[in-house]
TIMAR-479213 format. One record per residue (C-alpha): residue number from 1; y negated, x negated, z; residue in one letter. Coordinates in Angstrom, 2 decimals. Layout:
<nodes>
<node seq="NUM" y="Y" x="X" z="Z" type="A"/>
...
</nodes>
This chain:
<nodes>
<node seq="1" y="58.83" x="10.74" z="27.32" type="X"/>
<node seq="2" y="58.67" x="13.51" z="29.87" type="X"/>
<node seq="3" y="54.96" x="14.54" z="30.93" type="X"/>
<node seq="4" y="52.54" x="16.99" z="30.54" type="X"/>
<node seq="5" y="51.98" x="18.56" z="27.44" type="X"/>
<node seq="6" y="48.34" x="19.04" z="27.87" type="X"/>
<node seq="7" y="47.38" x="15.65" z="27.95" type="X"/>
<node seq="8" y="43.49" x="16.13" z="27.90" type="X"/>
<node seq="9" y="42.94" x="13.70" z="30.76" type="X"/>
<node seq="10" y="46.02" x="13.19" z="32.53" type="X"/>
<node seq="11" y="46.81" x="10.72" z="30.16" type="X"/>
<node seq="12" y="50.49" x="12.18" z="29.62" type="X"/>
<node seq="13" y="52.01" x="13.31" z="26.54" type="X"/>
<node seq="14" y="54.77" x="15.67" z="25.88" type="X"/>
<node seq="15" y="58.21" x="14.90" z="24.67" type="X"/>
<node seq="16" y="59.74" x="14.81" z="21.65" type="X"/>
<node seq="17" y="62.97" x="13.22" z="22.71" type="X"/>
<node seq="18" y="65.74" x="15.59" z="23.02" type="X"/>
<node seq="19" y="66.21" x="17.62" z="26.18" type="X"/>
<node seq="20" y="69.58" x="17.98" z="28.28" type="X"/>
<node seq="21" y="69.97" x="21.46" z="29.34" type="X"/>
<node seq="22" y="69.63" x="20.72" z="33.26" type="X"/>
<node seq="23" y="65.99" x="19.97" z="33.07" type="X"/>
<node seq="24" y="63.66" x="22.63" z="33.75" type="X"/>
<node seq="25" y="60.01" x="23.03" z="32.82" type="X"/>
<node seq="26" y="57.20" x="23.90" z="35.16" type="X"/>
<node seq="27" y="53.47" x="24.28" z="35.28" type="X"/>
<node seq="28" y="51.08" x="22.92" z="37.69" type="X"/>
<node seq="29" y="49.13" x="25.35" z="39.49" type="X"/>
<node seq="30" y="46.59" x="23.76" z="41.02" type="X"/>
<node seq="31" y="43.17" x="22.01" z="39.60" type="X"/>
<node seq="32" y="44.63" x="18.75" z="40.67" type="X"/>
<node seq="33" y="48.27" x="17.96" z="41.10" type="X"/>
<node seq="34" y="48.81" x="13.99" z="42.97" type="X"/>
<node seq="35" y="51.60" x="12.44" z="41.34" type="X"/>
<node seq="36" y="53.40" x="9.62" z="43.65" type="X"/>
<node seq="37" y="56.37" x="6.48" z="43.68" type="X"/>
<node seq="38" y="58.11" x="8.37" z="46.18" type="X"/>
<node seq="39" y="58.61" x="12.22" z="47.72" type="X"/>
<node seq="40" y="56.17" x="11.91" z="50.49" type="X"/>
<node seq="41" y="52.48" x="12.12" z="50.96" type="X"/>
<node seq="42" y="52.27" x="8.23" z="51.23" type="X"/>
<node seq="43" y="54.01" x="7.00" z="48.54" type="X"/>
<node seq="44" y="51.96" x="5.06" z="46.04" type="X"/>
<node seq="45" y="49.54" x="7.38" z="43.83" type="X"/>
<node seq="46" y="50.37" x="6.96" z="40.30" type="X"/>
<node seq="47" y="47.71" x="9.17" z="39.17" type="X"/>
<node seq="48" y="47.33" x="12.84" z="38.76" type="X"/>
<node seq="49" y="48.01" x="16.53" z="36.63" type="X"/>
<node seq="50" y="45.87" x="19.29" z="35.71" type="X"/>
<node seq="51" y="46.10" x="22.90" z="36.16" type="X"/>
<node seq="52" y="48.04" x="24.42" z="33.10" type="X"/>
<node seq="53" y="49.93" x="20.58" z="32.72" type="X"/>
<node seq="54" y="53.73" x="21.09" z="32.26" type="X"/>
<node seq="55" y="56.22" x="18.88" z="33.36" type="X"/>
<node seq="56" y="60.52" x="18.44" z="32.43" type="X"/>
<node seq="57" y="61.53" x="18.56" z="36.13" type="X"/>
<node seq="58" y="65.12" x="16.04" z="36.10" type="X"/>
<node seq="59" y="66.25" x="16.96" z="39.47" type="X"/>
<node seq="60" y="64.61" x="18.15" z="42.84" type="X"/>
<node seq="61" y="64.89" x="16.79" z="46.57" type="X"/>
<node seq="62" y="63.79" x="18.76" z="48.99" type="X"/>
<node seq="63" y="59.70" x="19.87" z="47.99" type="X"/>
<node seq="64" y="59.55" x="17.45" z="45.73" type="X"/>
<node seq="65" y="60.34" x="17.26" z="42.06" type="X"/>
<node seq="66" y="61.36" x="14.42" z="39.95" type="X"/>
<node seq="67" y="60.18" x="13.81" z="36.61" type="X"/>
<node seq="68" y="59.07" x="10.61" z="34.26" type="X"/>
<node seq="69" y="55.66" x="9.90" z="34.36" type="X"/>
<node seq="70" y="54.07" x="6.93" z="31.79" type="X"/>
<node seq="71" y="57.51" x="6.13" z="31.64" type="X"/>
<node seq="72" y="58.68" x="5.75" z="35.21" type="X"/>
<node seq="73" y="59.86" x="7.99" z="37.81" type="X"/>
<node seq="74" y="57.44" x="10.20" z="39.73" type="X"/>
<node seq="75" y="57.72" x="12.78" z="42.56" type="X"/>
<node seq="76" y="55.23" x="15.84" z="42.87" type="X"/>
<node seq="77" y="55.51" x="18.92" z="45.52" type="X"/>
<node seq="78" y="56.82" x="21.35" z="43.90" type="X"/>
<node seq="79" y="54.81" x="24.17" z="45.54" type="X"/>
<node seq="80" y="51.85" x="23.35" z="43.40" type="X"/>
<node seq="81" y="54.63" x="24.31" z="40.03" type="X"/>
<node seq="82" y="55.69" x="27.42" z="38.49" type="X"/>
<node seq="83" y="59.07" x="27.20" z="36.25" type="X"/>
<node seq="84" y="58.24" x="28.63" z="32.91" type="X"/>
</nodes>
C-alpha cells in the first residue's frame, strides 16, 4: 500500500509492495497536510498527513498529486511536498 511511512497518527503505513520506477516520493511539509476524493479544495476529506509523512506520488494533475491512501485514491496539493 502506498502511504506515509511515519504512520504515528495518520493512520498510514508504508509499502512493501514493489515500486514501478515512475513513482516518486515526497514529504509533507506542513504540520497538517488535508488529503481529499478529488483535486480540489471541496472534494470529500479522507483524512489527513503529518509533517515529515512521505508519500509514493503515481502521477500529478495540475497542483495536485495522486497517491493511494487506506487503499483508495487520494489527491493532495502538492505545494505542501518536497520530492526526496
Amino acid at each position: 500500500m502506498y502511504g506515509a511511512n511515519n504512520s504515528q497518527s495518520s493512520g498510514v503505513k508504508g509499502t512493501s509492495e514493489p515500486t514501478s520506477e515512475n513513482v516518486q516520493v515526497f514529504e509533507v511539509t506542513v504540520d497538517k497536510l488535508n488529503v481529499r476524493d478529488k483535486p480540489n479544495r471541496n472534494g470529500y476529506l479522507l483524512g489527513s498527513l503529518l509533517k515529515g509523512d512521505r508519500i509514493e506520488v503515481i502521477t500529478t494533475s495540475g497542483d495536485w498529486k495522486v497517491f493511494l491512501y487506506k487503499n483508495q485514491v487520494a489527491w493532495v496539493l502538492s505545494v505542501y511536498l518536497k520530492p526526496l
